[in-house]
N, C-alpha and C positions, 0 to 999 in steps of 0.2 A: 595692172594691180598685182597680178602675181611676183613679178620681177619684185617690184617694193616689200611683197609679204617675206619674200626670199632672203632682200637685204638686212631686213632689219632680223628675221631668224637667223644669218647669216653675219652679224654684227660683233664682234669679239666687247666691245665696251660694256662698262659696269655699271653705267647714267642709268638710272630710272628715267631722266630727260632725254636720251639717247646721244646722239653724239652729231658731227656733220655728214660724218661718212652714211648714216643710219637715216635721222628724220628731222635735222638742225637744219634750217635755212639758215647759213651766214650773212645775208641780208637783211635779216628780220628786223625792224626797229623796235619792236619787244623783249629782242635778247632769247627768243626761247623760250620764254620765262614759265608759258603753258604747256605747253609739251612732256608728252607721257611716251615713252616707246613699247610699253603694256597696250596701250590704248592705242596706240598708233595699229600694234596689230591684231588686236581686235575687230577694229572698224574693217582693217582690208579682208579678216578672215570672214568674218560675216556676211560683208560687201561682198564677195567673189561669192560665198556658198548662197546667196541669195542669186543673185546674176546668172550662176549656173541650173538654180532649182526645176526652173519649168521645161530647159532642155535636158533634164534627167529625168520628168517626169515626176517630179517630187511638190507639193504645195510648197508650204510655209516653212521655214527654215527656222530651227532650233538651235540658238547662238550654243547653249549646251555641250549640242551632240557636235557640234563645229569646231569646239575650244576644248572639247572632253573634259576633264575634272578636273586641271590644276588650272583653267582660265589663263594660262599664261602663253601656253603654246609654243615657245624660245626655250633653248635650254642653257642660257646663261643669267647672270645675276642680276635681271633688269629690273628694278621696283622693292631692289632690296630682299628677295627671295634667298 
């Protein structure tokens, strides 16, 4: 999961839908059509800081304190920012 959270913060494209290099299945018979690359890395940054919580000794995981304040956590153009 991390390698993926990496790719996609790691991703030079503009797509709010991301791209193929990023979170595009080219198989998909939907076309992508639902696809977020905001949300894409949400779920994995969440997903990991939950996974890791009980061997940090931590409860319940605050997507918040995870995503910090701009919820985007990427620092390029994804979702129109």
């Amino acid at each position: 999961m991390r390698r993926a959270l990496e790719l996609i913060r790691g991703c030079d494209c503009m797509s709010d839908k991301g791209c193929p290099g990023c979170i595009q299945y080219t198989a998909c018979n939907q076309y992508n059509a639902v696809l977020s690359k905001a949300a894409a890395y949400i779920v994995l940054a969440v997903s990991i800081a939950a996974d890791e919580a009980p061997r940090a000794g931590r409860g319940r995981v605050d997507a918040n304190n995870v995503l910090g304040n701009d919820n985007d956590g990427f620092n390029n153009n994804a979702g129109g920012q």
